[in-house]
DRENMI-134938 format. One line per 3 residues: number of its first residue (from 1); their letters; for each residue x, y, z of C-alpha. Coordinates in Angstrom, 2 decimals. Layout:
# DRENMI-134938
NUM	A	X/Y/Z  ...
***
This chain:
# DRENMI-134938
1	XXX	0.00/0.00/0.00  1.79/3.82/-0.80  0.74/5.88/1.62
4	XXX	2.84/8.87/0.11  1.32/11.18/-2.63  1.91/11.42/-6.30
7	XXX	3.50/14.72/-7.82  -0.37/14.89/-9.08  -2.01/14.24/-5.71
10	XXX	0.04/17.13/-4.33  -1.24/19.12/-7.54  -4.98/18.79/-6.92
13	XXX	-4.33/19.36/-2.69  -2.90/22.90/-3.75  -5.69/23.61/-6.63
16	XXX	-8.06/22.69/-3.66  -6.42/24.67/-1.15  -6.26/27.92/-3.10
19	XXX	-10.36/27.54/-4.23  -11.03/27.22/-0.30  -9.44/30.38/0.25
22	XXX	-11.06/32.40/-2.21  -14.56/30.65/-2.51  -15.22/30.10/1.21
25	XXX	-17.20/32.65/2.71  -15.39/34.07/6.31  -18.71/34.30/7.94
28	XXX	-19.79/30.32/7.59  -15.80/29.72/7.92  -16.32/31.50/11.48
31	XXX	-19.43/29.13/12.46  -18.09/26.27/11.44  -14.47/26.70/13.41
34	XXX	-15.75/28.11/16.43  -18.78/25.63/16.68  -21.48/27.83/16.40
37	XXX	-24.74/26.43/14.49  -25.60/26.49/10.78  -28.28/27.60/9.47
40	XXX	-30.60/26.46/6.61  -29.47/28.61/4.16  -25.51/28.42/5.48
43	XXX	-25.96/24.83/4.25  -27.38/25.71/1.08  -25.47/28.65/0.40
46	XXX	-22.22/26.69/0.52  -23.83/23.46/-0.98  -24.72/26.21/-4.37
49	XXX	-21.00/27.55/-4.21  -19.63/23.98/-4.76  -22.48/23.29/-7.15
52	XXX	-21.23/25.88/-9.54  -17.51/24.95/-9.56  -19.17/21.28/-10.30
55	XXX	-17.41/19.64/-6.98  -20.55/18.48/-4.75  -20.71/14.79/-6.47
58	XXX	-17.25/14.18/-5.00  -18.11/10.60/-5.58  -20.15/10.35/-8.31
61	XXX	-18.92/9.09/-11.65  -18.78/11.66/-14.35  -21.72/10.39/-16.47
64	XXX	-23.99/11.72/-13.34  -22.74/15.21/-13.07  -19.57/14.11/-10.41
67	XXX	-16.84/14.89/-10.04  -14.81/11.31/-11.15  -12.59/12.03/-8.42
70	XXX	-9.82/8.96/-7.43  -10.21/7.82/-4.02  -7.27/9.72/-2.79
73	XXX	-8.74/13.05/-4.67  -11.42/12.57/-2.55  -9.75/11.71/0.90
76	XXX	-7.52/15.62/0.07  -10.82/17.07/-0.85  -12.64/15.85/2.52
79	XXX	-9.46/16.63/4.88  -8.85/19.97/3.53  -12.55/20.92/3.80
82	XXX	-11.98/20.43/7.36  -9.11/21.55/8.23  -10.06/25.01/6.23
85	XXX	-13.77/24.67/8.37  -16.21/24.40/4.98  -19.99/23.48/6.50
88	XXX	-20.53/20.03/5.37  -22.14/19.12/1.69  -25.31/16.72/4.42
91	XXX	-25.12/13.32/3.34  -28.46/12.50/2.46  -28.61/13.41/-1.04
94	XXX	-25.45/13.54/-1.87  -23.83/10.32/-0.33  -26.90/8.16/0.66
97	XXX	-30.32/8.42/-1.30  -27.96/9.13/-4.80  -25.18/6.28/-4.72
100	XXX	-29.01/4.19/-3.79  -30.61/5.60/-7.57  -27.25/5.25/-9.48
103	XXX	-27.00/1.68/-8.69  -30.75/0.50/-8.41  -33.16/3.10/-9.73
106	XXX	-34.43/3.34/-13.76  -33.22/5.71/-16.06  -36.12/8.18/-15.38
109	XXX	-35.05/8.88/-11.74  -31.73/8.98/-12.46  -32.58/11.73/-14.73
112	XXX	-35.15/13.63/-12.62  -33.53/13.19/-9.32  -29.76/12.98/-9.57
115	XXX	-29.24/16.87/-11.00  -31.85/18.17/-8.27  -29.67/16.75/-5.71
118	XXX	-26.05/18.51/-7.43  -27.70/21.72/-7.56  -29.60/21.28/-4.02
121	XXX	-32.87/21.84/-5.39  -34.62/19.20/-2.77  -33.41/18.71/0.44
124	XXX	-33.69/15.05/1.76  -34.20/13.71/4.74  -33.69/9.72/5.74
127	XXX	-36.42/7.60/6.87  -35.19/4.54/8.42  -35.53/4.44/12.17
130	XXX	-38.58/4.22/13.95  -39.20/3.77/18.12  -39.89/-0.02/17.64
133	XXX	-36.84/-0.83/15.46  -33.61/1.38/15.87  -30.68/-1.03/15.31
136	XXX	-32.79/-3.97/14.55  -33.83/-2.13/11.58  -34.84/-4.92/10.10
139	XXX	-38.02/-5.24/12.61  -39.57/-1.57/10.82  -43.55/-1.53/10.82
142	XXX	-44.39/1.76/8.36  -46.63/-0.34/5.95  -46.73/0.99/2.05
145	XXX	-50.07/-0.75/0.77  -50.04/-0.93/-3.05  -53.41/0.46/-4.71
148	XXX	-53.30/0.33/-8.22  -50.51/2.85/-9.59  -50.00/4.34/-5.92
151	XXX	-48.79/2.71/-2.28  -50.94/4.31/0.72  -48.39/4.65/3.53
154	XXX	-48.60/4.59/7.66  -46.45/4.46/10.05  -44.07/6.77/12.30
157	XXX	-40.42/7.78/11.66  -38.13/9.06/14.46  -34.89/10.71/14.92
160	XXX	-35.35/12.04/11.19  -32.21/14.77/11.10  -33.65/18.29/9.85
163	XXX	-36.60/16.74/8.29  -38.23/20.11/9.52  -36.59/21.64/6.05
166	XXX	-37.44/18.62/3.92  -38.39/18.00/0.54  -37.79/14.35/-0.30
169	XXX	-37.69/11.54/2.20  -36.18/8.38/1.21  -38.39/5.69/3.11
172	XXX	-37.49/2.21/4.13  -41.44/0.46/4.45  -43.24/-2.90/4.90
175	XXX	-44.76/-4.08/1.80  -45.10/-7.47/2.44  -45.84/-8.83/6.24
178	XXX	-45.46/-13.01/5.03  -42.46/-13.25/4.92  -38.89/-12.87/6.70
181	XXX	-38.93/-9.43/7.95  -35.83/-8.80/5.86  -37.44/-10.01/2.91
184	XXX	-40.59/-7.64/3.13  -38.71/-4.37/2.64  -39.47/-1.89/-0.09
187	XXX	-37.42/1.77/-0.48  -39.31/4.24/-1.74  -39.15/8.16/-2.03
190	XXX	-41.25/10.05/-0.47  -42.13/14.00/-1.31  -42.47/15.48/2.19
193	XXX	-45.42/17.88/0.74  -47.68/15.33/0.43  -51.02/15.39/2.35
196	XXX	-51.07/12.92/5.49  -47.70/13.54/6.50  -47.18/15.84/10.13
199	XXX	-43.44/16.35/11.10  -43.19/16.93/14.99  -39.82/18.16/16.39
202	XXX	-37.40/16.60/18.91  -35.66/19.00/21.39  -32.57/17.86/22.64
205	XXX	-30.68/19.08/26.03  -28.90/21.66/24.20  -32.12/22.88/22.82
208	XXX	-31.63/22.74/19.09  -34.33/21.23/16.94  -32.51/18.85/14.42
211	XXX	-34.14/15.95/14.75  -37.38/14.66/14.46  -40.61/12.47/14.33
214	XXX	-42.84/12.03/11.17  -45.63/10.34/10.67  -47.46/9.15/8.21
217	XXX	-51.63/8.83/7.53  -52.64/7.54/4.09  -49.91/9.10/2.47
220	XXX	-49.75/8.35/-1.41  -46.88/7.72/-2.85  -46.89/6.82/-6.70
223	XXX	-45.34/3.47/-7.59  -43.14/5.01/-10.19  -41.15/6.11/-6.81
226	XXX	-40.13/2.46/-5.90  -36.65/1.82/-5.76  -36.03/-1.23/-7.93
229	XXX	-37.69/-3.72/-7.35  -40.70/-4.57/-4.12  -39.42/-6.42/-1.37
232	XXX	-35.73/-5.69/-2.13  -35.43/-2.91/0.15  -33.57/-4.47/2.79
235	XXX	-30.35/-5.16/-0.06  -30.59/-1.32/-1.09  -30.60/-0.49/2.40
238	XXX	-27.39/-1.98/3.38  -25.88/-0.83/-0.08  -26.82/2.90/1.58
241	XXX	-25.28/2.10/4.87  -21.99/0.81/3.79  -21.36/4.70/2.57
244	XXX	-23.15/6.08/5.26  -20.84/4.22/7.57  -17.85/5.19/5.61
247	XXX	-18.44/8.43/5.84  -19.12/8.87/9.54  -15.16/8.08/10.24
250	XXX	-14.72/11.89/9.16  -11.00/12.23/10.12  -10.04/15.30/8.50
253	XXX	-12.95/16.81/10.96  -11.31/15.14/13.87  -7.94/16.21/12.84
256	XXX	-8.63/20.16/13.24  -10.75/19.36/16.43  -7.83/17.81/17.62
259	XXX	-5.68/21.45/16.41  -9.08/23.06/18.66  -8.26/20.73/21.41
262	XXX	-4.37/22.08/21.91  -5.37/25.57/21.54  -7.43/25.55/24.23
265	XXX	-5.07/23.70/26.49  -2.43/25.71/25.64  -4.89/29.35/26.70
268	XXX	-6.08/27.33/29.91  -3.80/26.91/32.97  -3.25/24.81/36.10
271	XXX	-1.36/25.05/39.34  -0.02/28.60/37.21  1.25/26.51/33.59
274	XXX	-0.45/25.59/30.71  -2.92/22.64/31.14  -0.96/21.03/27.70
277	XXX	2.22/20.89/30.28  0.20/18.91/32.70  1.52/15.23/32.61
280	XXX	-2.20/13.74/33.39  -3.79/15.66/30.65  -0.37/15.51/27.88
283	XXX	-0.90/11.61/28.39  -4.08/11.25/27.43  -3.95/14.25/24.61
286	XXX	-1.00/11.88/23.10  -3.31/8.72/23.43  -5.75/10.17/21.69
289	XXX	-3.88/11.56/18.64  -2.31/8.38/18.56  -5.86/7.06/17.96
292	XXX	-6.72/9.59/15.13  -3.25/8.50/13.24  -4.16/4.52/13.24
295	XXX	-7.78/5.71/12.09  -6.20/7.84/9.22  -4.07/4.78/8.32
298	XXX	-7.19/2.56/8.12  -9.33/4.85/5.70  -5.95/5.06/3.75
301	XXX	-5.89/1.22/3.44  -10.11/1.18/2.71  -9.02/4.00/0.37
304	XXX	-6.60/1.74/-1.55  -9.01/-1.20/-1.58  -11.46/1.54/-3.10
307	XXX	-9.09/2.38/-6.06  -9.62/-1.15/-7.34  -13.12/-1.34/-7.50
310	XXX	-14.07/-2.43/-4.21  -16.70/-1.07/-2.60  -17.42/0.00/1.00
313	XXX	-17.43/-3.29/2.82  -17.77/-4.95/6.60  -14.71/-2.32/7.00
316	XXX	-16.84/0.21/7.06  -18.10/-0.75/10.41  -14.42/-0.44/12.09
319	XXX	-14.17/3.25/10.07  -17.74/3.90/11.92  -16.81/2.48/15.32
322	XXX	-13.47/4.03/15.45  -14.28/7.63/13.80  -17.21/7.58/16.93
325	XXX	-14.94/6.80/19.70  -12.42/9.53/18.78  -15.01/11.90/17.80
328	XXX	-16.88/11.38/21.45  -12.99/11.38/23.28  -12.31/14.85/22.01
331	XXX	-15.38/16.06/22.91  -14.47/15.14/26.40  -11.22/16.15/26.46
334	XXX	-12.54/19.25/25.43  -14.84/19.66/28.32  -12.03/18.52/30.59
337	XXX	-9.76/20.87/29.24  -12.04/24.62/29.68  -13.65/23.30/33.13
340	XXX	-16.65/25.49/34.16  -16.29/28.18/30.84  -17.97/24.93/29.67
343	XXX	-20.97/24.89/31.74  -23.52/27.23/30.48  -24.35/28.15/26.41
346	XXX	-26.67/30.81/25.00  -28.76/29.79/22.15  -28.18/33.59/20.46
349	XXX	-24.16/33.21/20.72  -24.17/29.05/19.07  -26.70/30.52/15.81
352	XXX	-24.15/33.19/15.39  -26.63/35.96/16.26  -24.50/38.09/18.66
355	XXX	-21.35/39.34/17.18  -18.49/40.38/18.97  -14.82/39.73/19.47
358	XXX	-13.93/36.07/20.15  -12.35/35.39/22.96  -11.07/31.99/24.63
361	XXX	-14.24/32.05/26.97  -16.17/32.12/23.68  -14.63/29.53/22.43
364	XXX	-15.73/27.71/25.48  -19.07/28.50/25.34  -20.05/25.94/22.91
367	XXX	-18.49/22.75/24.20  -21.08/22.00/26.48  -23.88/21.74/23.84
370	XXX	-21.04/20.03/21.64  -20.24/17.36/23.84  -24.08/16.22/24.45
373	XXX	-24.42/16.40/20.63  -21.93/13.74/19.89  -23.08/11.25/22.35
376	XXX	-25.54/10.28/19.35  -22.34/9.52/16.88  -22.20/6.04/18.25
379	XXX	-25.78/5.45/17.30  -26.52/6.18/14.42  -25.80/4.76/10.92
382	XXX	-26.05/1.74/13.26  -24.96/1.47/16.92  -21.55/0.65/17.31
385	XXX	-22.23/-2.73/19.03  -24.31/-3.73/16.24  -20.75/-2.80/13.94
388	XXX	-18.79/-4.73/16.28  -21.39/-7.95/15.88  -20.27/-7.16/11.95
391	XXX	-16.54/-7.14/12.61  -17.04/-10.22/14.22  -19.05/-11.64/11.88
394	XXX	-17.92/-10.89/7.86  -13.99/-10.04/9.01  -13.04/-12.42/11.85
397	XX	-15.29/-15.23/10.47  -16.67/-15.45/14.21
***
């Protein structure tokens, strides 16, 4: 495996570099580094400025309107997005629902859908878990009835990320109950405008609204927005994870939180030095960047696997359960590291609203509402103990 990169490799990471400087705006470069919350339109603003340079399908083959990327092209696009603080491109067009259409949907959907999600004309929302069946997915009860050239669909979807701005849900539904529950499983999209469906937000402890429960009464849905074929759901499904999973690692973002960490260890101070001095806290500041190094050598290696045609496989699950961990241990060490400046946050100050100098007890102010956030990374895109069933499983032969 060459871990070191080409003359071209180093090429593209300066081409990206100098686009990022001129192209990013300051203001969403400010939110995004200091931790302060993104709005609606942040995400679509920035989502429109890639979409016009042609560099949101970072993934996508060339044929679709991507980018054709390598896998390492994409690895120097995703770590220098972070480490310049770009909002994120959100994953559920881009990287879930499309790579789902490409590979399984007709020519028709490719051709309506796939440009409205380069150019962020719908935003989607994922519709997979639901209070009965989290990371037993497989045990979902939203029933899609077919009736002539439409489904009717009931049922209740929960933890649905910013499905408050939604306008496309991509659905995971029972359309057959005889069967193995695996083998029942249709995908279909969903237009979140359609009559019979309520949205009903979630408040979490830091009082944001991202996530949140939908249900479903009689919806129709027309059958020409079935995902391949009925019943074949539950393959599609796992097709969508695999990325989703892949994705989650996000080391580049752990990288510059680990450059946030220092800096704030280096501003705060006990028994009169520099908490970084402190031998307690140095040790486990080392552990952990150890930790983010062996991650970044494992997407490498997934990365080279990628560049001959393999797909996102059972590794995917260590890239998810790994990224989680470190992602949750800097969030601690964060906390740890500013002590009570990490107690209280204001709403106004995390959506950007008040303006005013930053100072390190700014910086602070966030991590509380930060830390609570990313206790949900090991959940989702399946819990990590269902990825380490997985490992055991497809890698160790267990």
């Amino acid at each position: 495996m060459e871990l070191n990169y080409t003359s071209e490799d180093l090429a593209f990471r300066d081409t990206v570099r100098a686009y990022l400087a001129t192209h990013l705006p300051q203001d969403l470069q400010e939110k995004v580094l200091h931790h302060k919350r993104l709005s609606k339109d942040d995400l679509v603003r920035w989502h429109k400025i890639l979409a016009k340079q042609g560099w949101v399908g970072t993934g996508w083959p060339i044929e679709y309107g991507g980018t054709g990327w390598s896998a390492v092209q994409r690895h120097i696009w995703e770590e220098e997005c972070a480490t310049a603080g770009t909002p994120r491109i959100l994953p559920f067009g881009v990287s879930m629902v499309a790579p789902v259409i490409m590979a399984f949907g007709n020519e028709a959907q490719k051709r309506y859908y796939l440009p409205r999600i380069l150019n962020c004309d719908d935003w989607w929302c994922q519709g997979y878990s639901e209070p009965g069946a989290g990371s037993d997915l497989a045990s979902l009860k939203t029933s899609a009835l077919r009736e002539g050239d439409h489904y009717l669909v009931n049922g209740q979807k929960t933890w649905t990320t910013l499905g408050q701005y939604a306008d496309m849900i991509f659905c995971l539904v029972r359309t057959d109950t005889t069967v193995r529950k695996q083998e029942g499983i249709s995908f279909l999209l969903i237009d979140m405008h359609s009559p019979g469906i309520t949205v009903r937000p979630i408040i979490m402890l830091d009082e944001d609204h991202e996530v949140n429960e939908i249900f479903f009464d009689n919806v129709k849905v027309p059958v020409a927005n079935l995902i391949g074929e009925e019943n074949k759901g539950w393959t599609y499904a796992k097709y969508l994870l695999g990325h989703e999973r892949t994705n989650i690692a996000s080391v580049g973002h752990s990288k510059r939180e680990l450059k946030f960490l220092k800096k704030i260890a280096s501003e705060q101070r006990k028994n009169g030095l520099p908490l970084i001095d402190d031998p307690v806290f140095a040790a486990k500041l080392a552990s952990l960047e150890i930790e983010i190094m062996a991650l970044e050598m494992t997407v490498l290696r997934v990365i080279s696997m990628e560049s001959k045609q393999r797909g996102p496989g059972p590794e995917a699950s260590m890239l998810k359960v790994k990224g989680t961990e470190v992602q949750q241990a800097l969030t601690e060490l964060m906390l740890e590291a500013v002590g009570p400046y990490g107690m209280p946050f204001e709403p106004d100050y995390l959506s950007g609203a008040q303006a005013h100098t930053q100072t390190a007890e700014d910086d602070a102010a966030p991590l509380a509402s930060y830390y609570f956030n990313y206790r949900k990374t090991s959940i989702y895109g399946g819990s990590n103990e269902i990825q380490k069933n997985i490992i055991t499983q497809m890698i160790l032969g267990l």
